[in-house]
N, C-alpha and C positions, 0 to 999 in steps of 0.2 A: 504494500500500500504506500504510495506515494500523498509526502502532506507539502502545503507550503507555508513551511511552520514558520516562515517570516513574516508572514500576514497574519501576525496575532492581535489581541486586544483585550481590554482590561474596562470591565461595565461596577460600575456600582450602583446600587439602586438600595436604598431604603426599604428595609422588607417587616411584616409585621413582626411581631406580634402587635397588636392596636397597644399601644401602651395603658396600663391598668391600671386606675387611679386603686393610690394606696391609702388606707383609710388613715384617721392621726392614730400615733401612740396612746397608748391607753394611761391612764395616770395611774398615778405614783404615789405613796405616802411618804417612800422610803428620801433619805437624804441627799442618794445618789444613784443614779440610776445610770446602766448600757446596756446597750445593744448591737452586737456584732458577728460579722460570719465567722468560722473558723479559718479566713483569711486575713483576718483582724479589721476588714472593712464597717466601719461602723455604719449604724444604720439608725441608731438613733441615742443622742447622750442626753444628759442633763447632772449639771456641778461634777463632771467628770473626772476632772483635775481637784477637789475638794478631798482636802488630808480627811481622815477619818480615821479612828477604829476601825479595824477589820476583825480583830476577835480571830477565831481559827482556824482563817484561812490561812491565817501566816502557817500551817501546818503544812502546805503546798512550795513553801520554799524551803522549811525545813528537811521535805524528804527531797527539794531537788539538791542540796546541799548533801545530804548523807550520801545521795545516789551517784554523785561526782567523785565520793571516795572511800565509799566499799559498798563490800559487792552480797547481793540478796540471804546469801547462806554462810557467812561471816555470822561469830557470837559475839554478843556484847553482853558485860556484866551489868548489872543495875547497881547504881549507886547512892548513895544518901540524898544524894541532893536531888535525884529520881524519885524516891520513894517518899518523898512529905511533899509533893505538888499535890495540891488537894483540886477539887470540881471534880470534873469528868475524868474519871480513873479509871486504871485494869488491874488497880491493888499491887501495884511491882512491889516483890519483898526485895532489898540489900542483899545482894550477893547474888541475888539468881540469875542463871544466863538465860538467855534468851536469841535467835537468830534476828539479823537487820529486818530479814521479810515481814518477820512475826509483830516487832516493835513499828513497822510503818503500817503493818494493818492495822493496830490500836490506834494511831495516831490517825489514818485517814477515814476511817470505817466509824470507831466510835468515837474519834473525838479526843482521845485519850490523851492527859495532859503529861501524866510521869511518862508515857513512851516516848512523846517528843523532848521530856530532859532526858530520858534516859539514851536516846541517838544521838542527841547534842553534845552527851560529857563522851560516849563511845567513838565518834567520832573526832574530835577536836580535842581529847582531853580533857577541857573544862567548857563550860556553857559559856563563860563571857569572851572565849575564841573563838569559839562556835557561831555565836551571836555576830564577831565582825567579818568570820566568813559569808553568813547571810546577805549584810548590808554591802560586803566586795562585789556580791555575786547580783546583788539589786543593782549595782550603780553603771556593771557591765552589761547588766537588760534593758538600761535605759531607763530603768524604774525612778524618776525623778522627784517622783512624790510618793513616798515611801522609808519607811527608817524603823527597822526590826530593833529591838531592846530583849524580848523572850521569844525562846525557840515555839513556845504555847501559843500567843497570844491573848494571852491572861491580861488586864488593861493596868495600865502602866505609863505614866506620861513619855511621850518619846517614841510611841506604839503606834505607825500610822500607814494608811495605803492610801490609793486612791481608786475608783471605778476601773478610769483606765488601765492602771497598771495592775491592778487584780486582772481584767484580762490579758494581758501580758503575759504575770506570773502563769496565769491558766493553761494558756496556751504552750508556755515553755514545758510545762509538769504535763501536758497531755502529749507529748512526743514521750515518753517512760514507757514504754508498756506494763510495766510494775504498777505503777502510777493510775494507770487507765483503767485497769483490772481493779485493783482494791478499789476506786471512787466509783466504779458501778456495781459494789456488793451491796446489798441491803441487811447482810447477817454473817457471820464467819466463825472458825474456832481457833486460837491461838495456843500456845505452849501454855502448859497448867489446867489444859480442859478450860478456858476463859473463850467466853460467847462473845461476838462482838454485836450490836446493832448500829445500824447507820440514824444519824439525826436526819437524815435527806428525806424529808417527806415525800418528795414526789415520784422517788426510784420507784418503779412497779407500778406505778401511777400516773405517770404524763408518758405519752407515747415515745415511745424513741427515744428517752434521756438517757445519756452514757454517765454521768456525773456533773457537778465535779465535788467543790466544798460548801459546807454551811458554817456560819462561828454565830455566837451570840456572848455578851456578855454582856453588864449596867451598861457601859457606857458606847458600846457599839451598837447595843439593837441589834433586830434579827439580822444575816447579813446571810447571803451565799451568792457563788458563781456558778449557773446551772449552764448544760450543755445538752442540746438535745438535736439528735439527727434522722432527719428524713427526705427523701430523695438523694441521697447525697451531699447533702450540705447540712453543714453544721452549724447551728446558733449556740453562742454562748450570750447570756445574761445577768449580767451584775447587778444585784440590790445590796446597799450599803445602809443600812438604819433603818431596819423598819420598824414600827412598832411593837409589833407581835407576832409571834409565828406565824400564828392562819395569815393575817394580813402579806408577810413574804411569802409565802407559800400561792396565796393567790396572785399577787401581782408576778411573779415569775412565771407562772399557768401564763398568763394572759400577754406578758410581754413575750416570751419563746411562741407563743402560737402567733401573734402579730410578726414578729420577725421572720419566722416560714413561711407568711402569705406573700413573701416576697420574690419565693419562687418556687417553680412549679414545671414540670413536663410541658414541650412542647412539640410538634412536629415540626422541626427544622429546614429538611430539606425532603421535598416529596417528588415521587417518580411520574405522579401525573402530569408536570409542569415541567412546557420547554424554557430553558434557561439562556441558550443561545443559540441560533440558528447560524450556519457555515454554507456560501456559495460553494456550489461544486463545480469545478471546470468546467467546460463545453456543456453546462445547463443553464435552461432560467431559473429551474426553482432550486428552494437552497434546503439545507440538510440541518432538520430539527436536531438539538442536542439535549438529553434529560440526563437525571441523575441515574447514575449504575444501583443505586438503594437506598433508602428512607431514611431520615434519621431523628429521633426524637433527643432532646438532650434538656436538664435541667439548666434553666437559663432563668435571667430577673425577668418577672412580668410587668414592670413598671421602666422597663429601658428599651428602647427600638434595639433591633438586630441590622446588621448591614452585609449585603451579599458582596461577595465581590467572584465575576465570572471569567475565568480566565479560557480563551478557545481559538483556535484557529481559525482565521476569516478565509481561508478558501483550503479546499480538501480536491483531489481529484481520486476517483477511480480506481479499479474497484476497494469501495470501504464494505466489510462488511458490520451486519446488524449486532452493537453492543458492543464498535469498536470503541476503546478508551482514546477520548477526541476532547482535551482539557481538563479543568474539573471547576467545581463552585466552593468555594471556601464561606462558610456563616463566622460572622465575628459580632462580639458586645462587649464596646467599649475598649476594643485594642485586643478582646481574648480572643483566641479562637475558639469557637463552641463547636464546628463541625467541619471534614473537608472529606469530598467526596469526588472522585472520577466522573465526568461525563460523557456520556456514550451516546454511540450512534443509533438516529429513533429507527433508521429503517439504511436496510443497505443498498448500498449505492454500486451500478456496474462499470464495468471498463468501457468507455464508449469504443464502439467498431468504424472501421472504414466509413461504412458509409452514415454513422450517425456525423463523424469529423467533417467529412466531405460538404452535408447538408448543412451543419451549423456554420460552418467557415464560408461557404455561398451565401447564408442568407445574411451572417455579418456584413461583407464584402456586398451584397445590393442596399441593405440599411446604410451603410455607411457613405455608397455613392448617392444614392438618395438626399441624402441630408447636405452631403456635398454640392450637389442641383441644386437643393430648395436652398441653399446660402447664397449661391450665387447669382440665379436671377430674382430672387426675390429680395437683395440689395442692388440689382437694377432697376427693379419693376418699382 
């Protein structure tokens, strides 16, 4: 098959979806509110940059700090200064060992306060090393407004995150697979026969949620960073001070389902639809080009799509039918969402002797023709 693929061309056209009005954000009681993909693209903040209390979520940097420098089946002993953290406990006795794995599921699963000294002093030797490993490891994430004091996040002047950088932290601690695993447990059993339960209300209860943390204490309020996935895209959601539990608990429901209305299945590129048409050699009519197959992909329903068709402006003889003849590329907002071959709608033959003969004659009297009609009819 001969192409003359120097006669190519490049179409864009604005293609649907009809863009989808998105309804507003739902309100809030809480102090500070986010909302974002699991690309970190936000989608909608309020006092996002506001220090606050996080309570223990700071439990999310502690195990990314442990997990930088030992490894899941590693013992740690428990120490004095482990064993009298009071609140939310796993009852760590002095002296007992215990593996890393074991101590970050207390910490992320229930909450637990002596697991998070007890990795702190296992790790670092002492807790107030431990502690400026944290704030090393904030200031290299960019975490600007943020300043660890306890590995717990027990309240504490000096104790502060912010919306944004909790999803930050989030997002760092959800590349662990450690990490990702224990914050979507809702129950577990550790070394001593000790039960774990999650604080996470809505694990088993809001469709799709993977995790991540909850903290509450006086002076933080309810606070968590929830993550939930469907279609393939992931929301994470920050609430920083709420009230009261039910009150987080709802406004997270209603903020993660507001942020997945933002996107949705579509069909992207369909096989019923010629995308560009290619003159064939020695014919008048030209040669349809469709897609080789369908393609549905999740994309925003609230941002146009833009095609761009890339194809050969003349083909000659014989093409046959489903020859790969350019392709359509679907992009939003610079990404690519889909790229597909376009093929031939119907095949095309070699023309013979005498179809050349007849086209190349009738050219050659069209063209004297017009020659005539130039010439006396700028006399006439």
């Amino acid at each position: 098959m001969r192409r003359q693929l120097l006669l190519v061309f490049v179409a864009l056209a604005a293609a649907t979806p009809a863009e989808a009005a998105v309804d507003p954000p739902p309100s809030s009681s809480a102090r500070a509110v986010l909302v974002a993909t699991g690309a970190g693209e936000v989608l909608y903040e309020r006092d996002a940059e506001r220090e606050l209390p996080m309570a223990s979520i700071t439990k999310l940097m502690t195990a990314i700090v442990v997990l930088e420098r030992k490894r899941p089946g590693e013992f740690m002993t428990v120490r004095e200064t482990a064993a009298g953290v009071g609140e939310s406990s796993v009852h760590l006795r002095v002296g007992e060992k215990l593996r890393v794995r074991d101590l970050l599921a207390a910490a992320l699963i229930q909450s637990a306060n002596d697991a998070a000294f007890a990795l702190a002093a296992g790790t670092a030797g002492d807790v107030s090393d431990f502690v400026r490993l944290m704030n090393a490891k904030a200031r290299r994430l960019g975490l600007r407004h943020t300043h660890f004091v306890r590995p717990d996040g027990l309240d504490v002047p000096g104790h502060y995150s912010s919306a944004r950088d909790v999803l930050k932290l989030a997002r760092v601690a959800m590349r662990k697979p450690l990490v990702r695993r224990l914050v979507a447990m809702r129950s577990g059993t550790i070394a001593g026969g000790r039960s774990l339960f999650s604080w996470n209300d809505l694990l088993g209860r809001y469709p799709g949620l993977i995790g991540i943390k909850t903290g509450h204490t006086d002076a933080a309020g309810w606070c968590e960073v929830a993550a939930a996935r469907r279609d393939g895209v992931t929301i994470y959601t920050v609430v920083l001070g709420s009230p009261s539990r039910a009150q987080r608990n709802a406004d997270l429901t209603r903020l993660l389902a507001w942020g997945q209305d933002f996107f949705g299945p579509l069909r992207v590129v369909s096989t019923g639809h010629t995308y560009a048409t290619s003159a064939i050699r020695l014919q008048e009519e030209r040669l349809p080009l469709v897609a080789a197959r369908p393609v549905r992909a999740v994309v925003r329903l609230d941002q146009a799509l833009v095609e761009t068709v890339v194809a050969p402006g003349l083909v000659s003889g014989p093409v046959e039918a489903g020859a790969s003849l350019g392709e359509v590329r679907v992009l939003q907002r610079g990404r690519l969402v889909a790229r597909v071959p376009l093929v031939a709608a119907r095949a095309v033959e070699e023309p013979g002797f005498a179809h050349k003969l007849s086209w190349y004659s009738g050219r050659t009297l069209d063209e004297a023709g017009d020659l005539l009609e130039g010439v006396f009819g700028s006399v006439l």
